[in-house]
C-alpha positions in Angstrom: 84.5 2.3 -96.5 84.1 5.8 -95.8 80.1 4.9 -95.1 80.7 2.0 -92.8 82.6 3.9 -90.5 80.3 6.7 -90.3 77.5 4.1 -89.1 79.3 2.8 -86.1 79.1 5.7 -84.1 75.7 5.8 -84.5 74.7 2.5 -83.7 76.7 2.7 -80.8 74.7 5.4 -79.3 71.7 4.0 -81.0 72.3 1.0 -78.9 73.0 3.2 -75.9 69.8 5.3 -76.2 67.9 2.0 -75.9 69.3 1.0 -73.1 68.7 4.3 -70.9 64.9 3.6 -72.0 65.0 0.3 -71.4 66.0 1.1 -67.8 63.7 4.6 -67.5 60.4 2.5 -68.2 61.2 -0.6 -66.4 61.6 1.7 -62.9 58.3 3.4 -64.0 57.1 -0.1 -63.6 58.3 -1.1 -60.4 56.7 2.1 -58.5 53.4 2.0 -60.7 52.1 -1.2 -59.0 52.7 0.0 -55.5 51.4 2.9 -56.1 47.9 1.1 -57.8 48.4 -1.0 -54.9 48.1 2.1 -52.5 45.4 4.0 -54.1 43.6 0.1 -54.5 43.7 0.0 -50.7 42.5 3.6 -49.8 39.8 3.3 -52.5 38.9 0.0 -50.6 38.9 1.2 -47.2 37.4 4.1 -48.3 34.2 2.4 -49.7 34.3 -0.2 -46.9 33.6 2.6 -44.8 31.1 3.8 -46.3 29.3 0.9 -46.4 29.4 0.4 -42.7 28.6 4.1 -42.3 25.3 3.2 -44.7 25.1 -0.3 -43.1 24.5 1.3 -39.9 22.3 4.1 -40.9 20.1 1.6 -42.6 20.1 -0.6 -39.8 18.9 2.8 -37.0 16.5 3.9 -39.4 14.8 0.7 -40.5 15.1 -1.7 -37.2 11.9 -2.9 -36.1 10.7 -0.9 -32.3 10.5 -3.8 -29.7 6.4 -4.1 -28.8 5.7 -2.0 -25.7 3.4 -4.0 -23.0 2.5 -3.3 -19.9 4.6 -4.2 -17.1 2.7 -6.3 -13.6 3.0 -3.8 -10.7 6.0 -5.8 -8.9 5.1 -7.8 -5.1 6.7 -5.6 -2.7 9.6 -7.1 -1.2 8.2 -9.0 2.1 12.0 -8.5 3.7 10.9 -4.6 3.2 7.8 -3.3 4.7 5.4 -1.3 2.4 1.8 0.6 2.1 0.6 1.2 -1.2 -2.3 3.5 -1.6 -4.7 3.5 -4.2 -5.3 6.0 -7.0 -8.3 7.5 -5.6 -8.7 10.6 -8.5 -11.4 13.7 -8.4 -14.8 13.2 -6.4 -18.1 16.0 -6.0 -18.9 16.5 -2.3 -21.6 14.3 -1.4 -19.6 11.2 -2.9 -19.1 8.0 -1.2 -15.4 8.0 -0.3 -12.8 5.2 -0.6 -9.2 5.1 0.2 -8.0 1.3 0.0 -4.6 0.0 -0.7 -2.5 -3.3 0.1 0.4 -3.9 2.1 3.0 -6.5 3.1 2.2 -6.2 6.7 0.6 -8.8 9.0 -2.7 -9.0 8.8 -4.8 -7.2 12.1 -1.9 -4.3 11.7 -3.2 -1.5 12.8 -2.4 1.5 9.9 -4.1 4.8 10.6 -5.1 7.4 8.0 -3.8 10.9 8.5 -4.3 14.0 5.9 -3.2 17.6 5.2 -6.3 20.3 3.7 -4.8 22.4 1.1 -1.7 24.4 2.1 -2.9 24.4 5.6 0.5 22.2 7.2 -1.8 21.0 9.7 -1.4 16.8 9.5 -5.2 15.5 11.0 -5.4 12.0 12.1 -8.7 10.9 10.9 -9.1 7.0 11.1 -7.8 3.7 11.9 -8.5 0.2 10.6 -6.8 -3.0 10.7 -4.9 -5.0 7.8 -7.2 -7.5 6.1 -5.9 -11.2 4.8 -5.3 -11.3 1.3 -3.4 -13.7 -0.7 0.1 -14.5 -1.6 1.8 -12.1 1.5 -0.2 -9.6 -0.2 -2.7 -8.0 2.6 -5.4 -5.1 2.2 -6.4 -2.6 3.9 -9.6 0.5 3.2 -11.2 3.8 4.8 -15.3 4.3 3.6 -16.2 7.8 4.4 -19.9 10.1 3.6 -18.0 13.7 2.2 -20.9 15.6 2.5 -19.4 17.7 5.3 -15.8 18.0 3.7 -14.3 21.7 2.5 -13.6 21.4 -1.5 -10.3 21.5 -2.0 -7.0 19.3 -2.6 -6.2 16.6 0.2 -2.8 14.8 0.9 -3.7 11.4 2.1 -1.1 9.3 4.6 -1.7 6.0 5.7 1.2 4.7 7.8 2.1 2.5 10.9 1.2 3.8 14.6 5.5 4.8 14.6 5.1 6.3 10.8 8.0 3.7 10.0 6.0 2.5 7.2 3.8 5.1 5.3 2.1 5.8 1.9 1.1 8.6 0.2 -1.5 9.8 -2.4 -4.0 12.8 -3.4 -7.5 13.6 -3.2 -9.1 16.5 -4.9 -13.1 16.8 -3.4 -14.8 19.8 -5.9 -18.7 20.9 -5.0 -20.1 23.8 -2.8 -19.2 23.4 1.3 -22.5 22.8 2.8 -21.3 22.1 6.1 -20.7 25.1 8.8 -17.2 26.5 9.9 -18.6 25.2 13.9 -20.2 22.2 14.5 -22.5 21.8 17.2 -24.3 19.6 19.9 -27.8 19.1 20.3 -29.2 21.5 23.1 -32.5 20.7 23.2 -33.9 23.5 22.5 -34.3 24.0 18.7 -34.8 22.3 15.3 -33.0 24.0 11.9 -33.3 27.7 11.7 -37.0 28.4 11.4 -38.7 25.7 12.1 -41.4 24.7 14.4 -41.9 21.7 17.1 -39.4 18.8 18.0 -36.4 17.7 15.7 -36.8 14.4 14.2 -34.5 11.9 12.2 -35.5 9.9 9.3 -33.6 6.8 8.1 -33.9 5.8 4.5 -33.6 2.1 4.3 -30.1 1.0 3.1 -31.8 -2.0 1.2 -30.1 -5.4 1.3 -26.7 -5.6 0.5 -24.1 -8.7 0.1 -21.0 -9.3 2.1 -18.2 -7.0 1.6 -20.4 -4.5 0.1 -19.5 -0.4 0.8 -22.4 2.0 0.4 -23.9 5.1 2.1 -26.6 5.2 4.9 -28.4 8.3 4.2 -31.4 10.3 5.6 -33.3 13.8 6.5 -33.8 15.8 9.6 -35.0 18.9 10.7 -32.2 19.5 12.8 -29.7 22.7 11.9 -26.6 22.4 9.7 -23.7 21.4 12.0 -25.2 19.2 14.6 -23.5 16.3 15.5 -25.0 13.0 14.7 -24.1 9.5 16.3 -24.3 6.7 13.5 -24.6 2.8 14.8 -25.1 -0.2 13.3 -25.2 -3.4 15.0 -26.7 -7.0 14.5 -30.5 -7.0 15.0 -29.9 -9.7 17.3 -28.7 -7.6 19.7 -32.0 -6.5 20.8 -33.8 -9.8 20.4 -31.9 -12.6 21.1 -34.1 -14.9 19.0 -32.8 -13.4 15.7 -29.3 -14.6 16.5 -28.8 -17.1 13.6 -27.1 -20.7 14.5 -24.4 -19.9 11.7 -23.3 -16.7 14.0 -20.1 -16.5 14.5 -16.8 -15.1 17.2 -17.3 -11.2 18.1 -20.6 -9.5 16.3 -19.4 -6.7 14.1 -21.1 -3.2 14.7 -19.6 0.3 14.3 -20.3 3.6 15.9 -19.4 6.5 13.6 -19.7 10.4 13.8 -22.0 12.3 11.0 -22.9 16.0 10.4 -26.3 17.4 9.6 -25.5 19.4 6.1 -27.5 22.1 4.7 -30.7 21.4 2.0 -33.8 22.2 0.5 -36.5 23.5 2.9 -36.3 22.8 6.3 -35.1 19.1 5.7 -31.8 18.7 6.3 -29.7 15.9 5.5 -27.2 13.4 6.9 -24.9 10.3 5.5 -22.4 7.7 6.7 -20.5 5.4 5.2 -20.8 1.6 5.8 -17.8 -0.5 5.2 -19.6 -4.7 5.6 -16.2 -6.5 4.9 -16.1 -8.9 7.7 -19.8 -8.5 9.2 -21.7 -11.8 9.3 -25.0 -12.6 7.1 -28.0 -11.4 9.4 -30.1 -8.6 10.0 -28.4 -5.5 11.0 -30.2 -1.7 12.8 -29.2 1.4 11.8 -29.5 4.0 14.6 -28.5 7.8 14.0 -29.1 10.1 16.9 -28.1 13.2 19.0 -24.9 13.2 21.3 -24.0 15.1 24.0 -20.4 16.5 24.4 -20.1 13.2 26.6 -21.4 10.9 23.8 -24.0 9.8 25.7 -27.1 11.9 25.0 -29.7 10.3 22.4 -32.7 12.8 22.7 -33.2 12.8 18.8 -33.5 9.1 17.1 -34.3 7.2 14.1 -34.0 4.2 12.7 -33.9 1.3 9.9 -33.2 -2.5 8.9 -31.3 -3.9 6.0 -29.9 -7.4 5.6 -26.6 -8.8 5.0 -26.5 -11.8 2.3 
């Protein structure tokens, strides 16, 4: 009896102990999950990421480089005027010289080719020409020049409209030894090149055939002295003998008139150029006549001459 009382007590707070367990684990177990649940999420959003971090450093470093091609110079913009010049690059005195470009202007504009030597400031005006047809609203236009007489140096080209409200712009770099002289001159009459004996004269080389459009240099010798002025013309054959004027002949007859310079050379033969631009001239026979001038431009004392066809 003594026993059984005893044991009651006991399993009382037996029973009790339990409980307070029961209880103690079963709010452990209500937090745990939320907790799992919260480090679940971090650890998720964590590697997700770093996965897009990789994803997108993968996708910089290994993405293929689009293909670089070459893009078509654009048409200028007919509602905007424009003069695009040429690359012309490096030329040796002595080179034949062309500055060409196209345009959006009318064609028969005239556009007129100014440039500045070196540092010098000094803007020349050296030559005018007209716009030539070309295709698609896309017109031409080009300059043909002998630089035997030119100063080495750098040159910065111009090519603009009479008003200079549409221009163009570009560089020229000429490299050689001047062989020209710091004052040109006009025939006097009364002496060759330095030295030399009896009456100046003026050889012609012949140009050779040539086809339409064709650019080249008329060249020849002379005992004349560095820095005289020369008159170069070239004009249909025709125009001395009518009976050479063929049926197919056609509007004005193209002939030019250009200034050259007598440049320093071996011995007492000096030499001469000019440049010959035939875009327009019709197929016949053509003369090339280089002479003196006087101040006036109308002294021909001292006069060759050749013949060369157009095809």
């Amino acid at each position: 009896m003594k026993h059984q009382q005893k044991s009651g007590p006991l399993h009382i707070c037996l029973a009790v102990l339990i409980v307070v367990a029961t209880l103690v684990i079963a709010g452990c177990m209500e937090s745990t999950p939320g907790q799992q649940g919260q480090m679940t999420a971090t650890n998720d959003k964590q590697n997700e990421n770093h996965a897009a971090g990789t994803t997108t450093t993968t996708g910089t470093m290994n993405a293929p480089k689009p293909p670089i091609t070459a893009q078509p110079t654009p048409a200028p913009d007919p509602s905007s005027p424009s003069i695009t010049i040429d690359p012309v690059g490096d030329k040796n005195l002595g080179d034949l010289l062309v500055i060409s470009g196209t345009t959006n202007l009318p064609e028969k504009t005239w556009v007129y080719l100014s440039w500045t030597y070196g540092n010098s400031g000094e803007e020349k005006m050296v030559a005018n020409k007209q716009v030539l047809p070309g295709t698609n609203g896309i017109n031409h236009w080009r300059f043909a020049f002998d630089t035997s007489g030119f100063r080495p140096g750098s040159y910065n080209l111009t090519v603009a409209t009479r008003k200079k409200d549409v221009a163009g712009s570009a560089q020229l770099s000429l490299k050689g030894t001047f062989l020209g002289t710091d004052n040109p001159v006009y025939y006097s009459g009364t002496s060759g090149s330095s030295g030399s004996a009896g009456i100046p004269s003026i050889a012609v080389q012949p140009p050779g055939d040539h086809q339409q459009g064709d650019i080249f240099l008329i060249s020849g010798t002379t005992s004349l002295a560095p820095g005289t002025l020369l008159l170069c013309q070239v004009y249909p054959a025709y125009f001395e003998d009518k009976t050479k004027r063929p049926a197919s002949s056609y509007g004005t007859p193209t002939s030019i008139a250009v200034d050259s310079i007598v440049v320093r050379d071996t011995g007492n033969a000096n030499r001469w150029a000019c440049a010959l631009d035939t875009e327009g001239y019709e197929k016949t026979g053509y003369i090339v006549n280089v002479s003196t001038m006087s101040e006036d431009n109308t002294g021909t004392e001292i006069s060759g001459s050749a013949q060369f066809t157009i095809r």
